[in-house]
N, C-alpha and C positions, 0 to 999 in steps of 0.2 A: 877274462874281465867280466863277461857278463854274468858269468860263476857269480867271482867274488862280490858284483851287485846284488846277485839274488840274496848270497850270505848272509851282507850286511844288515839287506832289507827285513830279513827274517829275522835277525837277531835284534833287530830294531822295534821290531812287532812283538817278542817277546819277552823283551826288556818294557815296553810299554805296557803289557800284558798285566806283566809283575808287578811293576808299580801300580797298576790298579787293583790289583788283587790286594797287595802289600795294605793301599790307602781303603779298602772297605774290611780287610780283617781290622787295624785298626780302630775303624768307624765302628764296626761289631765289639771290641775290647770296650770301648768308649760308650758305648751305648749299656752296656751287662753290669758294667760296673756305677751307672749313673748310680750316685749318692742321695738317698734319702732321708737324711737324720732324724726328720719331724715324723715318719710316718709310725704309727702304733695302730692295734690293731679295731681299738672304739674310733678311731678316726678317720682312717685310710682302707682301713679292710671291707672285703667283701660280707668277709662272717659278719661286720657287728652289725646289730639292728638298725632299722629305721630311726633317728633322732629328731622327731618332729620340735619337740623344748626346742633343741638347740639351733633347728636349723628355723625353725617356724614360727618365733615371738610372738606374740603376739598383742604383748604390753610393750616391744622398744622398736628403737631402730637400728639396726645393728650394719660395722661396716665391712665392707670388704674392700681389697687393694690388689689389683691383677696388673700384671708385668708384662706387656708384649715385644717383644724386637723391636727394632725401629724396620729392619728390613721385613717382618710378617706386617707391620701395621702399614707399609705402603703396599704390599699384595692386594690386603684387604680395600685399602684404598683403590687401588686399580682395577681391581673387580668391582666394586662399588660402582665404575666410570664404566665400566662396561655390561651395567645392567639394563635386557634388553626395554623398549618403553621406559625409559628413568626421567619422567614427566613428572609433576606433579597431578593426583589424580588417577593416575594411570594403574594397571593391575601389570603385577612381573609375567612375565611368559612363563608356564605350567613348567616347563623345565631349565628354569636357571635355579642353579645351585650355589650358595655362596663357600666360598672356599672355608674348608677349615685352617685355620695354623693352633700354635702352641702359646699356651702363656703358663706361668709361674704365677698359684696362687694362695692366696695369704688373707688368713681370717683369724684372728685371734692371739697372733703371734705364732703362730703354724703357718707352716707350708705344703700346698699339693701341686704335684709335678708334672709338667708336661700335661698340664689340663689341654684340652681340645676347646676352642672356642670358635665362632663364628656369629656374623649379623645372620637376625631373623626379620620374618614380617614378607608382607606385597606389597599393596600401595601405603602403608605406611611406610616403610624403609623405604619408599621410589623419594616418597614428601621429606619425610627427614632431611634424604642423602639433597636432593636437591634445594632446601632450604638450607642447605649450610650449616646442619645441626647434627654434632658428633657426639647426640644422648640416642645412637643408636639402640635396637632389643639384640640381647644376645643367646644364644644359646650354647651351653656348658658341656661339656662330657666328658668325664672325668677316667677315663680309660682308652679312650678315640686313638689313643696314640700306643699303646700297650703292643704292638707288634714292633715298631721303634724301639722304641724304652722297654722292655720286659719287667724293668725292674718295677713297671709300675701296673703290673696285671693285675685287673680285677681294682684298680684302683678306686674309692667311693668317699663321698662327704657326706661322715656321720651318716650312712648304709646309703645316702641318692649317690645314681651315679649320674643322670642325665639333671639338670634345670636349667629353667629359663630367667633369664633377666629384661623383662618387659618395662620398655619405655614411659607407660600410661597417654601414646602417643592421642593428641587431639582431646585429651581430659585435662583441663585445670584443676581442678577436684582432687585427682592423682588419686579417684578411691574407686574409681567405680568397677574396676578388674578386680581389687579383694570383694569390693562388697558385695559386688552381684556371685562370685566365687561360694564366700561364706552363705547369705541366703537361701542358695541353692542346697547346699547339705544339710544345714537347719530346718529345711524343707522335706529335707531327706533323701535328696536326689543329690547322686556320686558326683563327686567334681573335684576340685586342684587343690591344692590349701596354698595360701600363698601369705607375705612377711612381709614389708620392707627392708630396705636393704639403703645406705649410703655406699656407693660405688665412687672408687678412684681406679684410672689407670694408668701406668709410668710407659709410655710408647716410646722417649726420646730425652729421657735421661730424668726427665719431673715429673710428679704423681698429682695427675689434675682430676679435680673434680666434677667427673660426670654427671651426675645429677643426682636423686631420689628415684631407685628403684622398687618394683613391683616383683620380687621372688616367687615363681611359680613353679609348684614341680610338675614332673613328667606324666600322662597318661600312663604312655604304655612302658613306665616302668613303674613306679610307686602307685600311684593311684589305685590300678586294676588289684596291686600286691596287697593292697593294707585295707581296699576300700570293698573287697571282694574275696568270697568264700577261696577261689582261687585265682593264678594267672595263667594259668594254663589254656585258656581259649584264645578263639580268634577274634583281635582287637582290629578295625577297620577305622577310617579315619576318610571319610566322604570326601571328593572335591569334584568338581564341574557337574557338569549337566546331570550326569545320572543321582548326581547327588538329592535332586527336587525329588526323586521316585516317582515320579511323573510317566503315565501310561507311553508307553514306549519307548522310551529313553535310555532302557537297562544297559549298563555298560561296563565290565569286568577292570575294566583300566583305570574306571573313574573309584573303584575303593580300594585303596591303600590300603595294604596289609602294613600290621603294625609290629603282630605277633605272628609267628608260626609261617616266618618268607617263607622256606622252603615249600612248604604243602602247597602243589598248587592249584586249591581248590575251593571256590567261593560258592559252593552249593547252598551254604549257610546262608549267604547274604541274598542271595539269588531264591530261595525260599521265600524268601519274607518279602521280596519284592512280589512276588507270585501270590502272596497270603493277601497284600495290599491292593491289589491290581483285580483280585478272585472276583467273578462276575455273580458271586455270592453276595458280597454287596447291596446288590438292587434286588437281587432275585429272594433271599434269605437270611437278612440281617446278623438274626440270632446265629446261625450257623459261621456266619463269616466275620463274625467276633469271636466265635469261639478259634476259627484257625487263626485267628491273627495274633489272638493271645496266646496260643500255641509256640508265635516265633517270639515275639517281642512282651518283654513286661509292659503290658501297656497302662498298668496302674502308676508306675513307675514316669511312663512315659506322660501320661497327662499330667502329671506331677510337675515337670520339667514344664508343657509347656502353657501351665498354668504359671506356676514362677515365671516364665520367661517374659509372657503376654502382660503380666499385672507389671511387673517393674520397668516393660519398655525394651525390648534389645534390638536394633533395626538391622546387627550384620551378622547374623544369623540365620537358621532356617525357615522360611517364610518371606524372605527379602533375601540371601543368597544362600549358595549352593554349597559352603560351607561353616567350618567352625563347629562342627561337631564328632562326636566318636563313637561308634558302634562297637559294642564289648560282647561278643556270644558267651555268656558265666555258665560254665560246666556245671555250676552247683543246682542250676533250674534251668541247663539247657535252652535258654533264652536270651533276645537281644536288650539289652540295658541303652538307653540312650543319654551320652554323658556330654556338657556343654561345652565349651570352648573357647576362650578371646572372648573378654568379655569387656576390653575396654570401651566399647559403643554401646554397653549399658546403661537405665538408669537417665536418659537426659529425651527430649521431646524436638522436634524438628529436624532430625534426622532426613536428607532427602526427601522423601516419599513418606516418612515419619513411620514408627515401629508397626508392628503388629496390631490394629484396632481392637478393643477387649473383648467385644461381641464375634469374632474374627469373622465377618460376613464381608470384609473385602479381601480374603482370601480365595483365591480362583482353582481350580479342578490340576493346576499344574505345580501346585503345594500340597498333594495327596493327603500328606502327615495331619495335614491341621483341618484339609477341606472336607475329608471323609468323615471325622471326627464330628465337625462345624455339622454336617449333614444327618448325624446319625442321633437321634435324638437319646440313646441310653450313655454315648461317649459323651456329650455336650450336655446334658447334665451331669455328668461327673466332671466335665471340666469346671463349669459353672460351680461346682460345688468348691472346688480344690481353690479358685480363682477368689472365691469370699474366706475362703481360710487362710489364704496366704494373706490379703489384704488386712486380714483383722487378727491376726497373730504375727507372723513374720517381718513382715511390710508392714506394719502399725505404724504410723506418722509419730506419736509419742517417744517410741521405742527406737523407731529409726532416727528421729531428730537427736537422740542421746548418741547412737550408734555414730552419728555424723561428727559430731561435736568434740566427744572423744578421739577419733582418728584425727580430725582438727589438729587438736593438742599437740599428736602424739607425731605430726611430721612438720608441721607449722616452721619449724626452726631449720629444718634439712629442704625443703623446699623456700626457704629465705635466702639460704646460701646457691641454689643455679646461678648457673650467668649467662651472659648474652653467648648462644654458642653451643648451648650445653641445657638447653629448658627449651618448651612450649609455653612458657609462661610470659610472655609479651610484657606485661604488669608487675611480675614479681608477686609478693602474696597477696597485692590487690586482687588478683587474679583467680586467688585461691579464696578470697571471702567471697567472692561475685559467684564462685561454682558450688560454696556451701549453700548458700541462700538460693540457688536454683534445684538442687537435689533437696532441702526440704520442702520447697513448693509443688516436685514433681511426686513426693511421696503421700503430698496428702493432697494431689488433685486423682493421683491414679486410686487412694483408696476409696475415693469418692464413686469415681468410676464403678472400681469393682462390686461396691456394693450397691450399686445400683442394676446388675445382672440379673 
């Protein structure tokens, strides 16, 4: 008897076995053969080029319509609930990750498959999710899932394979993420290029409208590709303490590798903190500019943080520890400093309010700016870069067309948010009250600057 139990039992484990093997060959059939019909090779492929025209308008608004499960949009929802500090106010815990799932997406009468999507952001996603506002950021990746689906390796839109869809969270304006963007490379300091976008998503059977988004592509996939002799260096992506480069603070864990995980070797970044930190400084100026320009373009660099200083950005470098990227360009062996999130640009009373233009309230634990601020051949070159930005780039005449125009050009798609689905408390009242403070702000700050 207890034979024929053990038989049974075995044959019971093995017949279970089967069926499971049976139901993942299946899943494997079902997955090899996903159906692509839209995919060609200017649209889906890896090979085609970059499509800045198509993806990056920068005369319209173009829309897009993404497809979620109802059962991935409640994941999403449930990780949402159980994000750590989900306060308003509050900053996410250094390692919460928001989940990806899948959607089905659709631009133009085209379809891309098995896109990868997820919420993005810190304390903006903490404020959104607990304001009850489901015009979450998201971020895209259009191959995330390409070990699942094979059929969709190397998947891309119009050659991006990663973007972001940012909210313009805490801007009524809804400009100041492009504008401070574009600025910035008109200046001629590397940064994002970014589009709008009308967004809808169907999560539960109907395709509702999310709001007016802010299309931003990737650093460390486009940017470094198109905007740089090469991408073959290592791209870093700063966050916490060590991010200030603040005299003892070096910390291997605090730079995100962007490019090149596997190497694991941040001698690169670790140089330059050592070039900044060099008690050549005090002791030999001359000298310890020349190593510092040795790691980092620092023409480049004062570049940036003359743009960033004259136009106002307060959640950035100098007020926090992130939102920026370190690119080491093989092409000059040097660090390139590229901006970041740039929706708290551009506006004035920001907490403790931005970066002062003279930066002399900048303290010894903001190195980047303080050592600069201190050194009298950087800070005339700042000074110089900070009256050319205000009097060419930043021109109040030039900026007030620049404002009036984007006006125009989303006035109608920012008409249509709804309660649920906007920052906009007012509706487009909200959006004339934020025009008429970005032109006040652009011609008090070029007042400023030229008074340096």
């Amino acid at each position: 008897m207890k034979h024929t139990i053990k038989l049974l039992s075995f044959l019971l484990i093995l017949f279970c076995y089967s069926c499971e093997k049976t139901a993942v060959t299946n899943e494997e059939v079902e997955v090899t053969t996903l159906e692509t019909p839209d995919w060609t090779e200017a649209t889906h492929s890896k090979a085609a080029d970059t499509d800045y025209e198509k993806v990056f308008p920068q005369n319209s608004v173009q829309r897009l319509d993404i497809v979620i499960s109802s059962t991935d949009w409640a994941a999403i929802q449930q990780d949402l609930a159980n994000m750590p500090h989900a306060d308003p106010g509050q900053t996410l815990d250094e390692f919460f990750e928001p989940i990806w799932v899948t959607c089905d997406f659709h631009f133009n009468d085209i379809q891309w498959y098995k896109v990868g999507i997820r919420v993005k952001g810190n304390s903006s996603l903490v404020s959104t999710y607990a304001a009850g506002i489901k015009k979450y950021s998201f971020k895209l990746d259009f191959d995330q899932y390409e070990e699942t689906y094979p059929a969709i390796k190397d998947q891309r839109f119009y050659g991006f394979k990663q973007l972001n869809l940012n909210n313009n969270f805490e801007d009524k304006s809804l400009m100041r993420e492009k504008v401070a963007g574009d600025l910035f490379r008109e200046f001629g300091v590397p940064s994002a290029k970014s589009a709008y976008y009308e967004v809808y998503i169907n999560y539960a059977g109907e395709s509702l409208y999310f709001g007016l988004y802010t299309m931003v592509e990737e650093v460390d996939n486009t940017v470094i590709k198109t905007q740089f002799g090469s991408d073959e260096g290592n791209l870093y992506k700063p966050e916490g303490t060590s991010a200030s480069f603040a005299s003892g603070t070096y910390n291997t864990a605090d730079f995100y590798k962007k490019t090149n995980e596997d190497a694991a070797d941040w001698s690169d970044i670790k140089s330059l903190y050592d070039a900044l930190q060099s008690s050549l400084r005090t002791s030999d100026p001359a000298a310890w500019r020349t190593l510092l320009e040795s790691k980092i373009d620092m023409n480049l660099y004062l570049k940036w943080l003359a743009a960033n200083t004259v136009m106002q950005n307060w959640d950035t470098y100098g007020r926090m520890t992130h939102n920026y990227y370190l690119y080491n360009d093989p092409t000059i062996s040097k660090f390139v400093w590229i901006p970041w999130d740039n929706n708290e640009a551009l506006q004035t009373g920001k907490m403790d309010g931005a970066i002062n233009m003279d930066l002399s309230s900048i303290g010894s634990d903001w190195p980047f700016i303080n050592y600069i601020a201190t050194d009298a051949t950087y800070y005339a070159q700042y000074k110089k870069y900070a009256k050319e930005f205000a009097s060419t780039v930043f021109e109040p005449t030039k900026m007030n067309t620049t404002y009036d125009n984007l006006y125009n050009l989303i006035m109608e798609s920012a008409a249509k948010e709804k309660t649920g689905f906007t920052f906009l408390t007012n509706g487009v009242s909200d959006l004339n009250s934020a025009l008429i403070q970005l032109k006040q702000q652009v011609s008090q700050r070029s007042t400023e600057a030229g008074a340096l």
